[in-house]
C-alpha positions as CSV (number, residue, x, y, z in Angstrom):
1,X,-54.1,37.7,-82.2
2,X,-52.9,37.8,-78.5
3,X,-56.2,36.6,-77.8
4,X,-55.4,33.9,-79.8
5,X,-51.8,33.4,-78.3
6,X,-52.6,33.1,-75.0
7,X,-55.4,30.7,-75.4
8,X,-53.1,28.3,-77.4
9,X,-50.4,28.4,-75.2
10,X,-52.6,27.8,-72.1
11,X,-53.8,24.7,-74.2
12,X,-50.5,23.5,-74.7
13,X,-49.4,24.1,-71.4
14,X,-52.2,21.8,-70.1
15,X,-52.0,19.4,-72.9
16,X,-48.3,18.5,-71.7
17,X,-49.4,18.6,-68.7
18,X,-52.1,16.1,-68.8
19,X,-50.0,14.1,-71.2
20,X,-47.6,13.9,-68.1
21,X,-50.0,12.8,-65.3
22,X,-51.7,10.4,-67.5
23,X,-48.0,8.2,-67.5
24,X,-47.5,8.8,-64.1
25,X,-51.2,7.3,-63.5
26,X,-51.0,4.2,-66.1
27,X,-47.3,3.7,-64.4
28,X,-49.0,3.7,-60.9
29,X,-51.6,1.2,-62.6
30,X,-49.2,-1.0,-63.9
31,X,-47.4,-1.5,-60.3
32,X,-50.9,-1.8,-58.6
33,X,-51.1,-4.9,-60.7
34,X,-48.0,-6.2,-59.7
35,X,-47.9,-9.4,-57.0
36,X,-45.1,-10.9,-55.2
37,X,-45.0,-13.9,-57.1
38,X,-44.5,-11.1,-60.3
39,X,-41.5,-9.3,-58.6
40,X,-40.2,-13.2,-57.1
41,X,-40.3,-15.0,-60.8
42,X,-37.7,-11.5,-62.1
43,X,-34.7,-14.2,-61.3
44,X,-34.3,-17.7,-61.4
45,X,-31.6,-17.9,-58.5
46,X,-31.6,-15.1,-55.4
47,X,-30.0,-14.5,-52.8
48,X,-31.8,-12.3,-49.7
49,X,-30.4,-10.7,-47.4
50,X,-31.4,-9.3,-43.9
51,X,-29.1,-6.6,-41.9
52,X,-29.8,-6.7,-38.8
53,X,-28.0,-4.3,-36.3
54,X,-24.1,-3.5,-35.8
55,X,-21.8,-3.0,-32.9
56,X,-18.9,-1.5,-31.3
57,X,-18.3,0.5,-35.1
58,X,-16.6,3.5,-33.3
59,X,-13.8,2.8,-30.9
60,X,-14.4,4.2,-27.1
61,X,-12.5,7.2,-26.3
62,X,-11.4,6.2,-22.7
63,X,-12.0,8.0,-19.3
64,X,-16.3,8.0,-19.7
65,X,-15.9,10.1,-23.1
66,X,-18.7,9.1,-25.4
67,X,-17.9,9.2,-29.2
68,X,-19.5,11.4,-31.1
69,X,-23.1,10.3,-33.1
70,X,-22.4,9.7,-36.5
71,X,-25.5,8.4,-39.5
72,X,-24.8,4.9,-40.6
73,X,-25.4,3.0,-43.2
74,X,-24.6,-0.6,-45.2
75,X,-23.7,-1.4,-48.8
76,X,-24.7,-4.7,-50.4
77,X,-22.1,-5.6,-52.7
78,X,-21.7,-8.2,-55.3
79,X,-18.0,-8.2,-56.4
80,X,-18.4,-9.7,-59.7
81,X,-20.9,-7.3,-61.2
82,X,-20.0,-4.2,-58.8
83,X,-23.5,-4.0,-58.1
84,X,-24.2,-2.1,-54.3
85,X,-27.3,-1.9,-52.8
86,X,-27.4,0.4,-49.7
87,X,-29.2,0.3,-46.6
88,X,-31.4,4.1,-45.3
89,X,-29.3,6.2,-43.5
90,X,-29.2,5.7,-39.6
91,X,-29.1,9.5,-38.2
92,X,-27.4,9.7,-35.1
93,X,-26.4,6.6,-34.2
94,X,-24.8,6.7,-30.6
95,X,-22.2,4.3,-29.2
96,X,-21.3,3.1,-32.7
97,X,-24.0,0.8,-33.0
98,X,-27.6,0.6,-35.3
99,X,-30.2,-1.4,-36.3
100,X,-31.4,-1.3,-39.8
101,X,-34.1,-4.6,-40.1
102,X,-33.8,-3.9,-43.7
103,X,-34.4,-6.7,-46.6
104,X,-31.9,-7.0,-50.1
105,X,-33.1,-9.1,-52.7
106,X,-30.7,-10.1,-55.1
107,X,-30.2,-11.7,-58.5
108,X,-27.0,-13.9,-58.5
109,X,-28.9,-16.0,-61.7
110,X,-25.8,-15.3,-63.9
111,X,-23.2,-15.6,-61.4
112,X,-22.1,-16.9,-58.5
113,X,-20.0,-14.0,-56.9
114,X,-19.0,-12.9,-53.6
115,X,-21.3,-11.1,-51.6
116,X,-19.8,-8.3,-48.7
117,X,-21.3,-6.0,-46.7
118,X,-19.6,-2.3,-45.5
119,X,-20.4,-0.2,-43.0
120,X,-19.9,3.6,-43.6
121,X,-20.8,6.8,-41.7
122,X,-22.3,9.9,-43.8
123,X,-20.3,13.0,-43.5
124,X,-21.4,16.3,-44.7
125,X,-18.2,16.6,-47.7
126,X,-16.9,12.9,-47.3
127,X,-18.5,9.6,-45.9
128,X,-16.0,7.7,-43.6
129,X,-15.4,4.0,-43.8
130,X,-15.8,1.8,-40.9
131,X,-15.5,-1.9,-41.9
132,X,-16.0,-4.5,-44.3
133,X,-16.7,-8.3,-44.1
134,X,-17.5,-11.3,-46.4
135,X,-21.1,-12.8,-46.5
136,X,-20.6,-15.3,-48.4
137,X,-18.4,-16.8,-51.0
138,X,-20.1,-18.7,-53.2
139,X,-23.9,-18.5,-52.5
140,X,-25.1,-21.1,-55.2
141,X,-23.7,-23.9,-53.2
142,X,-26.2,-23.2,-49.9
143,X,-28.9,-25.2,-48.9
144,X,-32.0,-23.9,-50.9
145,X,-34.7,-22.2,-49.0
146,X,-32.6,-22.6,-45.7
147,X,-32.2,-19.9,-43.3
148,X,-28.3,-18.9,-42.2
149,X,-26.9,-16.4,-39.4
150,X,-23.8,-15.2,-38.9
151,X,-22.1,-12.3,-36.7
152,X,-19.3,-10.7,-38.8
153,X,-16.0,-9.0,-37.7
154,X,-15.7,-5.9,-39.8
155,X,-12.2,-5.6,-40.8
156,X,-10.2,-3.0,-42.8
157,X,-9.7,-3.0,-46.5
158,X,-6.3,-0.8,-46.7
159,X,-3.7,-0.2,-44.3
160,X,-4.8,3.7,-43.1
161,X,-8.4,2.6,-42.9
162,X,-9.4,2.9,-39.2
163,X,-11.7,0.1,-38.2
164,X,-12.9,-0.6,-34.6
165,X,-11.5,-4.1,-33.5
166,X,-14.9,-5.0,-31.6
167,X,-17.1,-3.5,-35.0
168,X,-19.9,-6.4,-35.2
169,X,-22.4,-6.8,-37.7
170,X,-26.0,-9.4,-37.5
171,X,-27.0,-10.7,-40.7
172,X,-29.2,-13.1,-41.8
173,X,-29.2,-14.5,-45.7
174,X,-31.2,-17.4,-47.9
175,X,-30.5,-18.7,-51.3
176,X,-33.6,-19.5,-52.8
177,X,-33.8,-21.0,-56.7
178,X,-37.5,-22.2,-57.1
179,X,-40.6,-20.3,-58.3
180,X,-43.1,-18.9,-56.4
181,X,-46.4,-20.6,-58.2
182,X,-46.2,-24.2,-58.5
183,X,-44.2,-25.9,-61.5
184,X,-45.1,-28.6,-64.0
185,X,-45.4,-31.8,-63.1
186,X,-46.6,-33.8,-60.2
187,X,-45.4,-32.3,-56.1
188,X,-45.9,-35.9,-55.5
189,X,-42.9,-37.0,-57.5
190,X,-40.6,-34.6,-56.4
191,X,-41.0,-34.8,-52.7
192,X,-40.9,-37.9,-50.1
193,X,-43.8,-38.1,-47.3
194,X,-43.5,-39.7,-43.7
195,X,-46.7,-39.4,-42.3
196,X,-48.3,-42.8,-42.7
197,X,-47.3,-44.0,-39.5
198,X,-49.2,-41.4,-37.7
199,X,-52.3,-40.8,-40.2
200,X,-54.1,-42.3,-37.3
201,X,-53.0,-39.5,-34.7
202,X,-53.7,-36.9,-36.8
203,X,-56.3,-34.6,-34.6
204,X,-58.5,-31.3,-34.4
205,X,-56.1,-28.6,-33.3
206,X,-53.1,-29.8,-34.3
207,X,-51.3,-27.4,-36.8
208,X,-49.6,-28.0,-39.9
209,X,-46.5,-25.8,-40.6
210,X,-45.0,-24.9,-44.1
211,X,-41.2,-23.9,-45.0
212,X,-42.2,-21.8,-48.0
213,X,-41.3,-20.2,-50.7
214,X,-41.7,-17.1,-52.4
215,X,-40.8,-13.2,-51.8
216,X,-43.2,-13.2,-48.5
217,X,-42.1,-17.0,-47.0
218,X,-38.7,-16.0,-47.1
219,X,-39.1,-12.6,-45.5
220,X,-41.0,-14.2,-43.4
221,X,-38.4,-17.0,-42.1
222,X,-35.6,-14.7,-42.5
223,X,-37.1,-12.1,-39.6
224,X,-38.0,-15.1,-37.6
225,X,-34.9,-16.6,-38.0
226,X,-36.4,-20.0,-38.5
227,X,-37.7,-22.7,-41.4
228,X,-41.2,-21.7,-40.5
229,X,-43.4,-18.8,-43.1
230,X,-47.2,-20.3,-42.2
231,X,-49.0,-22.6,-41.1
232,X,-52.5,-23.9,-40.9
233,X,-55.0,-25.7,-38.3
234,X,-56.2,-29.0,-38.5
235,X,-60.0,-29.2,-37.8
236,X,-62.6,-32.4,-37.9
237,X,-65.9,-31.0,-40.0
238,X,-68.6,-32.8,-41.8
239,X,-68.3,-32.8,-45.3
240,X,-70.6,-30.8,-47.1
241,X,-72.8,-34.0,-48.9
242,X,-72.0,-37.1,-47.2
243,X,-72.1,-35.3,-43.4
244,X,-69.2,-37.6,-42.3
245,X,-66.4,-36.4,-40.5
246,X,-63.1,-35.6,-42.1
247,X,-60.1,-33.9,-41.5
248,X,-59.4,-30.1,-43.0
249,X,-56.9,-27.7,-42.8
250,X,-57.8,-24.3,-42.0
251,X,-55.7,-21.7,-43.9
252,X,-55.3,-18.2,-44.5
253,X,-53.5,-17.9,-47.7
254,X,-53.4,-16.8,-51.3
255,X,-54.3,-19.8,-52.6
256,X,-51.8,-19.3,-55.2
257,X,-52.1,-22.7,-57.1
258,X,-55.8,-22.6,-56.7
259,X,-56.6,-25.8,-54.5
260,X,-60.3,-26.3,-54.5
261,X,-62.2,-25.1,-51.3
262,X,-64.8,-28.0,-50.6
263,X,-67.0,-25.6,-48.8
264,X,-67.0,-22.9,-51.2
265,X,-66.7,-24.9,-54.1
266,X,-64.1,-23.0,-55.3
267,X,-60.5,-21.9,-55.6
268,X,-60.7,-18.5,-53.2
269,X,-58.0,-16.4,-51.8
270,X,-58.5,-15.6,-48.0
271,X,-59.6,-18.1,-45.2
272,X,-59.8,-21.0,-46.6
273,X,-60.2,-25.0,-45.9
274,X,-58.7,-27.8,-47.8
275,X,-58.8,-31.4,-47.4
276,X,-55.8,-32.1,-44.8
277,X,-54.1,-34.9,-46.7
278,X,-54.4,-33.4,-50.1
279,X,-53.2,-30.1,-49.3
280,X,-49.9,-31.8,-48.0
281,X,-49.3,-33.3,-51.0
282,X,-50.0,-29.9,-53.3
283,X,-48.9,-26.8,-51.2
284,X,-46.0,-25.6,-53.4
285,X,-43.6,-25.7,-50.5
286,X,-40.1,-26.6,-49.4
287,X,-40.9,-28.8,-46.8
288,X,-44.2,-29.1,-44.2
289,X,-44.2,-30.4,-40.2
290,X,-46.8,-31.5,-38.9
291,X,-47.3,-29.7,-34.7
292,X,-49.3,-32.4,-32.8
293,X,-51.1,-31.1,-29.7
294,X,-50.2,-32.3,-26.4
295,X,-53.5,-33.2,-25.2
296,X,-56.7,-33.3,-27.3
297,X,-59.1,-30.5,-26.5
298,X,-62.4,-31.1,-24.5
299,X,-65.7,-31.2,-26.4
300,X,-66.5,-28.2,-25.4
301,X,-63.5,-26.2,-26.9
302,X,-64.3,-28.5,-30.1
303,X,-67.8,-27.2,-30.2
304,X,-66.5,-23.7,-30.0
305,X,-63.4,-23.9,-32.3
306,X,-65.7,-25.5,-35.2
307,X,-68.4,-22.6,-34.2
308,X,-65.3,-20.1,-35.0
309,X,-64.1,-21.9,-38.2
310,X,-67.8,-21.6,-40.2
311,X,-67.5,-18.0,-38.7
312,X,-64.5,-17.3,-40.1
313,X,-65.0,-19.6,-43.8
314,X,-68.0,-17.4,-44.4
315,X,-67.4,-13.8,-43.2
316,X,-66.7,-11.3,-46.3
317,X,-65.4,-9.0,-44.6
318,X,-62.8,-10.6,-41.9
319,X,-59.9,-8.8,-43.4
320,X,-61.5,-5.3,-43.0
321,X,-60.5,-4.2,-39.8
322,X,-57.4,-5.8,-39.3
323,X,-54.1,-4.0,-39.2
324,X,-50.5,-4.1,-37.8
325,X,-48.4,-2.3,-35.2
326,X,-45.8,-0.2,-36.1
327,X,-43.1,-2.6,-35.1
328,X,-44.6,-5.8,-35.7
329,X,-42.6,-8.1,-37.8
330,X,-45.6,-7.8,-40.7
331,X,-45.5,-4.4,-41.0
332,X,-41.9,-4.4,-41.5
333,X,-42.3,-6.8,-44.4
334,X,-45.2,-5.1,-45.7
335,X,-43.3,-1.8,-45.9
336,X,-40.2,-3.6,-47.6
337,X,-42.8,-5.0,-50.6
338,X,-44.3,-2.1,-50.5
339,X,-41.8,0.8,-51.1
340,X,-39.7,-1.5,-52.5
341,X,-41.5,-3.0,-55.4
342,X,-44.5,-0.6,-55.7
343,X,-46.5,-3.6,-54.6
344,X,-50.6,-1.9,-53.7
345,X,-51.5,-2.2,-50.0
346,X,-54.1,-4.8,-50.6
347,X,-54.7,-7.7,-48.3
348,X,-55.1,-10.1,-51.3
349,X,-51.6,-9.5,-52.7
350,X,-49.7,-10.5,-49.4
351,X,-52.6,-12.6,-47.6
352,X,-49.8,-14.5,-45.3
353,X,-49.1,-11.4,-43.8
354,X,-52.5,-11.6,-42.0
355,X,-52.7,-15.1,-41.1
356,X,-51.3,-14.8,-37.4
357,X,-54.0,-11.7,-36.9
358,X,-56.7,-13.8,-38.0
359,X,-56.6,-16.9,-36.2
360,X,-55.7,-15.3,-32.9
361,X,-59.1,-15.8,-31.6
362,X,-58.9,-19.4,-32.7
363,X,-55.6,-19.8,-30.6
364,X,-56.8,-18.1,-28.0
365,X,-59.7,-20.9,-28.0
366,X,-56.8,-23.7,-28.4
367,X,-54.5,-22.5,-25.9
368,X,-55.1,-24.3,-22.4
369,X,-53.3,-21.5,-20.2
370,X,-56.1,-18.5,-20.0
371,X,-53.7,-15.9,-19.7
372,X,-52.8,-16.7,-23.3
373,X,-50.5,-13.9,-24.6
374,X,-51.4,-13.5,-28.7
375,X,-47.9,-13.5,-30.4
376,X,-47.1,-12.3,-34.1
377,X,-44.8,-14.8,-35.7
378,X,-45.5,-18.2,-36.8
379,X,-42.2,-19.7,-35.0
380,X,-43.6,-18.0,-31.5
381,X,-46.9,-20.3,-31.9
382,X,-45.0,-23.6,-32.7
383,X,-42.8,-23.0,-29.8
384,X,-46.3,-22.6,-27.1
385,X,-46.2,-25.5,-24.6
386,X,-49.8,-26.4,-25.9
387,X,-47.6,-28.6,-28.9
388,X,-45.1,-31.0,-28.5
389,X,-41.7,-31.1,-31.6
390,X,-42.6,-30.6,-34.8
391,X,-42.4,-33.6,-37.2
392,X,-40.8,-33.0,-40.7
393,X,-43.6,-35.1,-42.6
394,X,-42.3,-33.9,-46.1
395,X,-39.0,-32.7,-47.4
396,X,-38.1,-32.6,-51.5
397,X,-36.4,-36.0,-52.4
398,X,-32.5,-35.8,-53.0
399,X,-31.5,-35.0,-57.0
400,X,-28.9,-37.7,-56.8
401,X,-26.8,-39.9,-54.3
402,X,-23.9,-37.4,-54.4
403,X,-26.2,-34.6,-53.7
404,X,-27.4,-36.4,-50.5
405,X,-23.6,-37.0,-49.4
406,X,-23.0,-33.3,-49.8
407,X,-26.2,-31.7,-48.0
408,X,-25.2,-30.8,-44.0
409,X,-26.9,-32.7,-41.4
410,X,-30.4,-31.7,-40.3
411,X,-30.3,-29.1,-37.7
412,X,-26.8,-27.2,-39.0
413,X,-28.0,-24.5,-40.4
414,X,-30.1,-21.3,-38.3
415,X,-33.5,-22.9,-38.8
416,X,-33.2,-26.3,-36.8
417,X,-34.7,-28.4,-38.2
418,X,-36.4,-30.5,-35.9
419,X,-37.1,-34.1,-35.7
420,X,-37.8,-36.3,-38.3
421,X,-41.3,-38.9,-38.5
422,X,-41.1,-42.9,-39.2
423,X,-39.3,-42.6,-42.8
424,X,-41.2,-45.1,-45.1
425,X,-40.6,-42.9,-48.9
426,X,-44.5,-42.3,-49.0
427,X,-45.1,-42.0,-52.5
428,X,-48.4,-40.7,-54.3
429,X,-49.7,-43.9,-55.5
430,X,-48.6,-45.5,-51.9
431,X,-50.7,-43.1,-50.0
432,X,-53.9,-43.6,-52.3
433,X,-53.0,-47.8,-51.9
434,X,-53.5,-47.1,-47.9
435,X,-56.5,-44.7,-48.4
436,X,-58.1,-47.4,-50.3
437,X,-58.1,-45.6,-53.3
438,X,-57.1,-47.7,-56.9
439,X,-55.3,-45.2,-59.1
440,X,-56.0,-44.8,-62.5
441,X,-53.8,-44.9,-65.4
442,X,-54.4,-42.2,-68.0
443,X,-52.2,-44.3,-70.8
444,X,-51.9,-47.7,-70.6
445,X,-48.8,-48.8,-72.9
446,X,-47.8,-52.7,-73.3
447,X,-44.3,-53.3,-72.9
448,X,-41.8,-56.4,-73.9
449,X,-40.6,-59.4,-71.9
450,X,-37.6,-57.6,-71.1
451,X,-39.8,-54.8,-69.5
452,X,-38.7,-52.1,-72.4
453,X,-41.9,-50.4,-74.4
454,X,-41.7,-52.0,-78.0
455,X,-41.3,-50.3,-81.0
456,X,-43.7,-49.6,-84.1
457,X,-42.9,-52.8,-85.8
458,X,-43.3,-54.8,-82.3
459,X,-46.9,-53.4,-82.2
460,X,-48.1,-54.2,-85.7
461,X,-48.6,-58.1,-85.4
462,X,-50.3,-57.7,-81.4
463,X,-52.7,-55.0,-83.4
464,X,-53.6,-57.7,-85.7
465,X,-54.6,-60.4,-83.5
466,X,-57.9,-59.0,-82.2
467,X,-59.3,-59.1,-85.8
468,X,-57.7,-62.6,-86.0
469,X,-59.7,-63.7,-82.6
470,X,-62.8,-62.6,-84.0
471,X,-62.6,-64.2,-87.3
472,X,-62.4,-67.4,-85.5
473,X,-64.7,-66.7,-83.2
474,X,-67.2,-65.6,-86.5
475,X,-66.5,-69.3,-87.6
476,X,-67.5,-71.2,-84.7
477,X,-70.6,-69.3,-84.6
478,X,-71.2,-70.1,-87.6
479,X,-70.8,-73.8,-87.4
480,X,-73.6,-73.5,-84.7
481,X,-75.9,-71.4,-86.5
482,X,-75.4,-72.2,-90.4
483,X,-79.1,-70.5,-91.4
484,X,-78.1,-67.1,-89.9
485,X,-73.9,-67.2,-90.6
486,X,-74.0,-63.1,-91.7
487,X,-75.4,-62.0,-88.8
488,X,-73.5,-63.2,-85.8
489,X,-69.8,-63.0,-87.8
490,X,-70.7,-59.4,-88.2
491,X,-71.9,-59.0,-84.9
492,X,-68.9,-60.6,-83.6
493,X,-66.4,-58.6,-85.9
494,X,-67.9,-55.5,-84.6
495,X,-67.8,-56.2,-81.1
């Protein structure tokens, strides 16, 4: 009977056990499956937010004293829904001053509150505040997908709180209220092109810049502290059939909307190329410059850069080997998705991240200065004296007049928007007139003479005339040919 016992017990004992592992494994499972665009699509409307470092949080002490290190950290806080989020904890932070680098993502769908930030010290029986300041009021009303910086004062809530006068605080924040994957309905009738007047200067080399949008894009431009997430090269290849030149872009991305690769013949996640002009009009983004180089490259670069491209397109296993230092701006972002959202450490679920890593040999190729220093953000390759200003080449088109009245002026916010191209309202159908392409209508309904579409009862007598025509038609062939009158009326009728 003990026997017994002890053998059910140890049964049980693994049996819960097991029971317990095999939750924690389908739970690890089920975040592995997760993807950005999973965690992004949780809220409509969202505000992040990036503290960056503080200041002058402890007041000096006079003749050379130093103040004593204290552990820091931030609160998040949403004053409508008391909601905090709070920062890691800083240990010993000299001087009164830290740097966090440390991403908040949060849902202000519901509501648009007031978002503060405070700066506390941890004590071992009682934490000790040391400021507080207001973000922003009402967040709903930014710019969408725009970058922002401020430097706040931090300033006492009550009377007996003791605040440093020169406490500072970095922060950068964007609103963001679009989906990560692309919506219904045509890009090309939401957004406004200005390219045509340089579709001619349009050269290999030149690079193609995207504001985007998403959980990465906007980590992306908010540790930049610019309107920049990715960007692409522009490259002159030989299509695949007809062996004439055309212009592609060469991308690393996700390939979230699944654009067709003409070279693989397929949608593909990884290093892919599109046709230029149709990837401008389809890349689900908030707006897209266009980076002319200065000079055009010798044949000889061309030769090699091409070489490179094919190398790159058709190498499996590019993304093996390639990793991040610990401070590079990627491997903060990757750690923040990571730890954050249980997001797996897989290249294919946060392929943007790599895109600077990948094509450094091809900007090492493009760059005319040989001492060519690889950098790690996309904003550091736009600004390399190889390219001349960016031109904004498409931007979403206004909801209404009074919405245009109310949006700042290019270049207010943090991201600086650049100059603009020759503004013609480049629609869809406008671009395929100039690329000698005749669009085809899917539906084609009549309409009245005062331009309305007519109603049922409108339609029935137009419906009727055909048959009407061809009765008459049956007639006068039937005049001409009185032996054989069956046969052509029917064949007419049928016709």
């Amino acid at each position: 009977r003990k026997v017994n016992q002890a053998q059910t017990h140890t049964h049980n004992a693994s049996h819960k056990s097991s029971t317990k592992i095999l939750q924690e494994m389908s739970l690890a499972k089920k975040a592995a499956r997760n993807d950005t665009a999973d965690v992004w699509e949780q809220a409509w409307k969202k505000l992040v937010v990036y503290i960056r470092e503080a200041s002058g949080l402890v007041a000096d002490l006079g003749d050379g004293k130093a103040a004593k290190a204290k552990d820091l950290y931030v609160k998040v806080i949403s004053q409508k829904d008391s909601s905090v989020a709070q920062s890691r904890v800083l240990k010993k932070c000299a001087n009164g001053a830290g740097t966090w680098n440390q991403f908040f993502v949060l849902d202000i769908s519901e509501e648009n509150p007031t978002i503060s930030v405070e700066v506390w010290a941890k004590g071992r029986f009682k934490d000790t505040f040391l400021g507080r300041a207001v973000l922003v009021e009402k967040p709903l009303g930014l710019t969408p997908e725009e970058v922002y910086e401020a430097e706040l004062n931090l300033q006492p809530t009550k009377p007996k709180d003791k605040v440093s006068k020169d406490a500072r605080m970095q922060v950068r924040f964007l609103f963001s209220d679009q989906h990560e994957t692309l919506a219904d309905g045509n890009p090309n009738l939401r957004n406004r092109f200005d390219y045509d007047a340089h579709l001619r200067e349009f050269k290999s080399g030149d690079l193609i810049a995207y504001s985007g949008i998403g959980l990465v894009a906007s980590l992306a431009k908010l540790e930049s502290n610019s309107c920049f997430s990715n960007l692409g090269i522009v490259v002159k290849l030989p299509n695949k059939y007809t062996d004439r030149n055309e212009l592609y872009l060469l991308e690393v991305t996700r390939n979230l909307d699944s654009l067709f690769d003409p070279f693989s013949d397929s949608p593909r996640n990884g290093v892919c190329l599109f046709r230029l002009f149709e990837r401008i009009h389809q890349v689900h983004a908030h707006k897209v410059y266009w980076i002319p180089r200065v000079k055009e490259m010798p044949n000889e670069k061309k030769e090699r850069f091409v070489d490179w491209v094919f190398c790159a397109h058709a190498k499996a296993t590019i993304f093996d080997n390639v990793g991040f230092y610990a401070e590079s701006p990627a491997q903060q972002i990757l750690t923040y998705i990571t730890h954050q959202f249980k997001i797996a450490k897989n290249w294919q679920r946060v392929t943007e991240l790599y895109a600077i890593r990948i094509l450094r040999e091809a900007f090492s190729i493009l760059q005319s200065d040989p001492d060519f220093d690889p950098v790690d953000r996309v904003s550091d390759i736009v600004a390399l004296p190889t390219y001349s200003a960016p031109v904004l080449i498409r931007e979403p088109k206004p909801s209404d007049p009074a919405a245009v009245s109310a949006q700042p002026a290019f270049g207010t916010s943090a991201s600086g928007v650049p100059r603009r191209a020759y503004s013609s309202h480049l629609d869809f159908f406008h671009w395929q007139q100039i690329t000698k392409r005749t669009p085809q209508l899917l539906v084609s309904q009549p309409t009245t003479a005062g331009g309305a579409l007519p109603t049922a009862q409108a339609l029935k007598p137009a419906a009727a005339k055909p048959a009407a025509a061809a009765t008459t038609a049956a007639a006068s062939v039937a005049e001409k040919h009185e032996e054989k009158v069956d046969e052509p009326a029917t064949a007419v009728v049928a016709a």
